[in-house]
Steps between C-alpha positions, in 0.01 A plus 500: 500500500651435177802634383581564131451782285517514059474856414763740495438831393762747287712737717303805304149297681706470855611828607387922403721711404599566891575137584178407654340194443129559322206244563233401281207314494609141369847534592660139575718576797612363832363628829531488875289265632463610875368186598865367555692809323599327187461603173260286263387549100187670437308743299427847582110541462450893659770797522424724794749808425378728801632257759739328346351160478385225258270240540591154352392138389691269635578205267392220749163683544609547857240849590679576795804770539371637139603928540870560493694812498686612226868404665371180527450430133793397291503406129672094437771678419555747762629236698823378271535812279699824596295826600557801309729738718210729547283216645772404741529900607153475601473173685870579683669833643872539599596710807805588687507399835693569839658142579484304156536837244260437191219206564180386328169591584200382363212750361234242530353290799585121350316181604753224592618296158390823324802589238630812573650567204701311186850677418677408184895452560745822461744257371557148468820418494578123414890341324318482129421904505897514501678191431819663457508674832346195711827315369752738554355571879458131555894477372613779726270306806640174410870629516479708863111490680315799464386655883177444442511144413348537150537673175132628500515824680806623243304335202175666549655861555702445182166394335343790619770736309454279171101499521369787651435898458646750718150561642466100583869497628420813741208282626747237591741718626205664696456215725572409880857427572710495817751712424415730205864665522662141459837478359581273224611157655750269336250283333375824349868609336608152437152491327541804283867458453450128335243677297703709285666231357235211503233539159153471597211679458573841658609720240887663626317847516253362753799330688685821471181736673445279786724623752577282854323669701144481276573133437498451875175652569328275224633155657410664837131605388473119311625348810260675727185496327479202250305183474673213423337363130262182575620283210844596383852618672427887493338817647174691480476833606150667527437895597196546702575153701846596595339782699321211760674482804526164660321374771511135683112547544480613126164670394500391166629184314601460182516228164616577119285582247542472104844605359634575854298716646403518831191452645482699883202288691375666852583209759228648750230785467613831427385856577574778304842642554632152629824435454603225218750291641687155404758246607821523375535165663411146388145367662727269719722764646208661640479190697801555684604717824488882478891473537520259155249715361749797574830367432368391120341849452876628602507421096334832431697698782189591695336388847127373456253683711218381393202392797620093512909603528330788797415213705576480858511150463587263237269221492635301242772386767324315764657286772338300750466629818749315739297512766130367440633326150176630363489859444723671229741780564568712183792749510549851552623722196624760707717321788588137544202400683211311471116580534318337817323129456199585396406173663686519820610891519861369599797702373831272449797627668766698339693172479224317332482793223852477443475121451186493313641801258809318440323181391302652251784664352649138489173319331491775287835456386447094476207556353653717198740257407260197489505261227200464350497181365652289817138503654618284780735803609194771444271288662802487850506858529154594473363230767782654721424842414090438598618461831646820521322722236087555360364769318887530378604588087781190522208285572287588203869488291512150600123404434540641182760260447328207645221587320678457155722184645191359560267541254542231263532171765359660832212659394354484859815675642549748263154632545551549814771744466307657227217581806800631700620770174126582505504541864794687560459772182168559669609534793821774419387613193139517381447604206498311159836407318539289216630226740267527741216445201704210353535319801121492554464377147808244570304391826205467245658289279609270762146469670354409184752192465494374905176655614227505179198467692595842679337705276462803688812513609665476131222752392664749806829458429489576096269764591789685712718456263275592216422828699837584601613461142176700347655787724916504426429433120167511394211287487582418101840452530664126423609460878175549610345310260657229659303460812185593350508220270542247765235659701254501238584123424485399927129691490390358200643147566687479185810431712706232580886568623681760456751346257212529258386832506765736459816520736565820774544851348816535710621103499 
């Protein structure tokens, strides 16, 4: 299917007067194509009001997949560009629940890769909207560390006071925190103390109204609810996102858009009244043990619930069984015990656990303070660890850095830890991450340099990685254009190493 779009329409020609998109015959747009739930260019040839539906010409002629609802047709824009806020009311619904308080539920059933909705920022808060201030906080940081090990969280609630209406600033003020009673901590009156004497840009009226206590609850709601900015050293803080709860099976990914704004993707097929969930960890924490998982949420002050951290068993922590030497034994979460061999059905004695528990806490300590450079150390530990460990998160740590160790002298090597990543995110968490789609395009790359004759099995891998990619950011967007390209030149034999075609999204 081919992939680009040149017409744009005028906001005026994208949505009525009630937010709704409106469809015409001729319309340039993109739509789901449910032959591998992607979205591809084409032209909308017949409106179908009564049911919702258009029918449409695909640009490649394909004739298959041609009807398509209506919440499956986006302008090229709708993608990048921010919603209006009565658009994102309709697509998304916030309601209080009994364990989490106020969530996000969808209003829409939404086909995995589908965008959910695009949010412009609240506030951005970056050094060059306040020069000034960014200097005198980085001064006061410089002379006696802040708690929070940066400036930002102070910064952008100051910037919020200098930039914003009382409305916007209620928003803010509004949102999830901890402790919503939360005294004023030290930072926060050293803070406002060094202010009264420091110029910048906060006018000494503004400095004057904001009382400890109200300063406190703007760091808080900034600390609690922000995104960190993708390109420079500062804060974005969005309304309707803040309200998605975390969850380290996430429902919904997410990518930025044009100016900021972010663009909510479902990760997997929706229903209506789904909730919209996302990780408030990095891809490669979710890699890690329920307990890592936990102790790095312990940032936010809340214990994860969600269906992976409800386990009975954690099998991202496998240990051979010491018995047949061939089945695995994966760990209890709720005792310190172990699972029968599923290949023997022996249970180790309580001695056994002990020992076994107390070397993994060891390798995982090792492990953490690796070098990553003295491959010759790396390379020690994990051959001693195999004999201990498989279907364990310190393995795939260290294959991810044998992988990159190896790369550029031992191709051969490194590939094979790039099969064991693969294997092991497949086998403890399924579903697509950007590093689980750029290591099937890394594997690509490398099987077009050793193994060029393989054709089918280059074809597979961008493919993966092409489809993965198609669903976290969108089939148009310039990661997944990545894969696609090198696909298209493997199938049409236009290829000839990777070094020449364009290098990995993620590399």
């Amino acid at each position: 299917m081919t992939r680009q779009c040149d017409q744009t329409d005028s906001k005026e020609e994208v949505e009525a007067d009630d937010g709704e998109q409106k469809w015409k015959v001729g319309d340039r747009v993109y739509a789901l194509w449910a032959g591998n739930s992607c979205y591809y260019v084409c032209t909308i040839a017949e409106v179908r009001e009564k049911d919702r539906k258009v029918v449409v010409t695909w640009d490649d002629a394909d004739t298959s997949h041609r009807t398509v609802s209506f919440d499956q047709v986006m302008r090229p824009s709708d993608e990048t560009t921010a919603w209006s806020k009565s658009r994102i009311e309709r697509r998304a619904t916030v309601r209080q629940t009994e364990q989490k308080g106020r969530c996000l539920f969808t209003n829409e059933a939404c086909e995995p890769g589908q965008v959910v909705f695009v949010e412009r920022p609240l506030l951005v808060a970056l050094p060059a909207v306040a020069p000034k201030l960014w200097e005198c906080l980085q001064k006061l940081h410089g002379a006696q560390p802040l708690n929070l090990g940066t400036v930002t969280f102070h910064f952008a609630a100051l910037v919020s006071v200098l930039t914003l209406d009382a409305a916007d600033i209620g928003v803010i003020r509004d949102k999830y925190v901890p402790d919503p009673d939360e005294e004023p901590n030290e930072d926060v009156t050293r803070i406002l103390q060094a202010l009264q004497d420091a110029p910048c840009e906060l006018a000494k009226e503004q400095i004057s109204k904001l009382d400890g206590k109200s300063f406190q609850r703007l760091v808080s709601a900034w600390r609690y609810n922000s995104f960190g900015h993708h390109k420079e050293d500062g804060l974005v803080l969005y309304n309707r996102i803040s309200m998605c709860a975390h969850s380290c099976d996430p429902t919904c990914c997410w990518s930025y858009g044009d100016e900021d704004a972010f663009v909510l993707r479902s990760r997997m097929a929706l229903d209506k009244g789904d909730e919209l969930t996302i990780s408030y960890l990095q891809d490669e924490d979710l890699l890690k043990s329920t307990a890592v998982r936990q102790q790095k949420l312990q940032n936010w002050k809340f214990t994860c619930m969600c269906p992976r951290c409800s386990l009975k068993v954690d099998v991202g922590r496998g240990v051979r069984c010491q018995r047949c030497r061939v089945g695995i034994l994966y760990p209890q979460a709720t005792n310190a015990s172990f699972e029968l061999c599923r290949v023997c059905g022996s249970c180790p004695p309580s001695e056994d656990v002990a020992m076994l528990l107390h070397m993994e806490e060891e390798y995982v300590q090792r492990v953490d303070t690796l070098d990553k450079k003295d491959l010759e150390d790396v390379q020690q530990v994990y051959q001693a660890a195999l004999d201990i460990f498989e279907n364990h998160w310190i393995l795939y740590v260290m294959d991810t850095i044998l992988w990159e160790g190896h790369r550029q002298k031992n191709v051969m090597d490194a590939m094979e830890h790039q099969r064991r990543r693969i294997d092991f995110h497949q086998h403890y968490y399924f579903r697509p991450t950007f590093i689980l789609a750029w290591c099937h395009e890394e594997l690509g790359d490398c099987m077009m340099v050793q193994f060029p004759a393989r054709k089918w099995h280059i074809v597979q891998e961008f493919q993966r990685a092409y489809q993965m990619l198609a669903v976290l950011c969108g089939s148009t967007h310039q990661y997944t254009a990545s894969p696609y390209n090198k696909l298209w030149q493997v199938s049409n034999g236009t290829s000839n190493s990777a070094a020449t075609n364009g290098t990995t999204a993620g590399g």
